[in-house]
N, C-alpha and C positions, 0 to 999 in steps of 0.2 A: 504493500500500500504506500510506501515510502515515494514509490516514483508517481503514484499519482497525485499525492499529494504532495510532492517538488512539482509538477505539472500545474496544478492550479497558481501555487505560488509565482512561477514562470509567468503565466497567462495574467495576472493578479500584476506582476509585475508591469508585463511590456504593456497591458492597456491603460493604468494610471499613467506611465513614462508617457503614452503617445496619444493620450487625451483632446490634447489642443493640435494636435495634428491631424488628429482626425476626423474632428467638428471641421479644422479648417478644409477639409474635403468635403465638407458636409455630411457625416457621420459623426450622430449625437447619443451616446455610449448611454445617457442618462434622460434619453424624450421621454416627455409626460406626455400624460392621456390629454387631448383637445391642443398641442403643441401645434405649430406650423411644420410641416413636412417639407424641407430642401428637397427640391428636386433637382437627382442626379443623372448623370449620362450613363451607358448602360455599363461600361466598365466602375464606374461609383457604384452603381447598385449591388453589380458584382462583390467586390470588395468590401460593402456595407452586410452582405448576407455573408460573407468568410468572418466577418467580424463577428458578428450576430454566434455564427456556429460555434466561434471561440468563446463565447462571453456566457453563451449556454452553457456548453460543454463541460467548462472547467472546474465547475462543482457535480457535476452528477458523475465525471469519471472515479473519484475517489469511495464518493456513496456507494457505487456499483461493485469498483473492486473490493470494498469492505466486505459488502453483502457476499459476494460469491466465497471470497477467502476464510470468511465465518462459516460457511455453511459445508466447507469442504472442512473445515478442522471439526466444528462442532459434533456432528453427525453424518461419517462418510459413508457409512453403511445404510443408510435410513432405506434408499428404494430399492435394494436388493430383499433389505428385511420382509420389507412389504408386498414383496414381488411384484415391483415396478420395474421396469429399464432403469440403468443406473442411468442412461443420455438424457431423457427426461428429468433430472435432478434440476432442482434450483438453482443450484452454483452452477451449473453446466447452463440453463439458459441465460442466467444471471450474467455467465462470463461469454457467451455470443454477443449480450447486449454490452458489454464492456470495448468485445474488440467491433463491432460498429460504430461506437463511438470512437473508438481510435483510429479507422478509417476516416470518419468524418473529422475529425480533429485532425488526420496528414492532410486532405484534400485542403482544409482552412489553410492550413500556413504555405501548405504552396502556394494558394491563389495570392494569399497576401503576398508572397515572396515577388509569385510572378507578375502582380497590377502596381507592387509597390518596393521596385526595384533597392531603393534603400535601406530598405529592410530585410533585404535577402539573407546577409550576413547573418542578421537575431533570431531569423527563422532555424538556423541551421541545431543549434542545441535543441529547441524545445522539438526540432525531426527526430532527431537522434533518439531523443526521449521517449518517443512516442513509438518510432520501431523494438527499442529495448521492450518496453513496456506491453507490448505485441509478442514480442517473442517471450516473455517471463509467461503471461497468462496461456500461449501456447502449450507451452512447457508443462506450467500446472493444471489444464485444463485440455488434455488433449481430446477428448470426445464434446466439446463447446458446440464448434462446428457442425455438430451431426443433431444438435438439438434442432428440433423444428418448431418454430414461433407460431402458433395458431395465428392466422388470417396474412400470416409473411410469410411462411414458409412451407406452408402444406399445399399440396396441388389443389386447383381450382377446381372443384364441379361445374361441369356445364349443363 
């Protein structure tokens, strides 16, 4: 849980640092309800929703890694007991929905990398972070993957 929660702190970091930089793009980190909406060009908007993904993200990745990492130590044996699939376990979907979010947290910082070339650089640690952090839950979580998400993941009746 350590790197997720070095990840928030990161993300916590770079968007207080780049605040005023990024109203002055017209991304307002902190719009109220009944605010005037700037309107941006489509690469802003772009960039305005990487931002959005990041500013989400960055608390729900640590709550989720907790969730699954509790529920693999607490009770690892629980849906064998019960004669469930252990894939269907809660840390196992728990931890699908962890590494989706860290898909959608590498697509963020690319995009910022790539709309906002000066920040290519900053982007590079909190990448790093995020594949480490992909590969740790792989590791612990190797059947995640094989969980299937009722109304995401299950084939469609026609």
């Amino acid at each position: 849980t350590n790197l997720s929660e070095t990840y928030m702190e990161l993300c916590d970091e770079w968007l207080e640092e780049h605040e005023e930089a990024l109203r002055a793009r017209g991304i307002d980190l902190h719009r109220r309800a009944g605010q005037q909406l700037v309107p941006l060009p489509p690469e802003g908007l772009v960039l305005h929703e990487a931002v959005e993904e990041v500013s989400w993200f960055k608390t729900m990745l640590p709550v989720k890694t907790n969730r699954c990492i509790s529920g693999k130590i607490e009770d690892p044996d629980f849906m064998q007991r019960i004669g469930l699939d252990p894939v269907m376990s809660d840390e196992n979907g728990t931890a699908k929905l962890v590494l989706h979010i860290l898909d959608r947290c590498e697509t963020a910082w690319t995009t910022i990398a790539e709309l906002w070339p000066e920040q290519a650089g900053a982007t590079v640690p909190v990448l790093e972070l995020i594949r480490r952090h992909r590969a740790l839950m792989k590791q612990e979580f190797p059947l995640a993957e094989r969980f299937i998400r009722p109304g995401f993941d299950a084939p469609r009746v026609s």
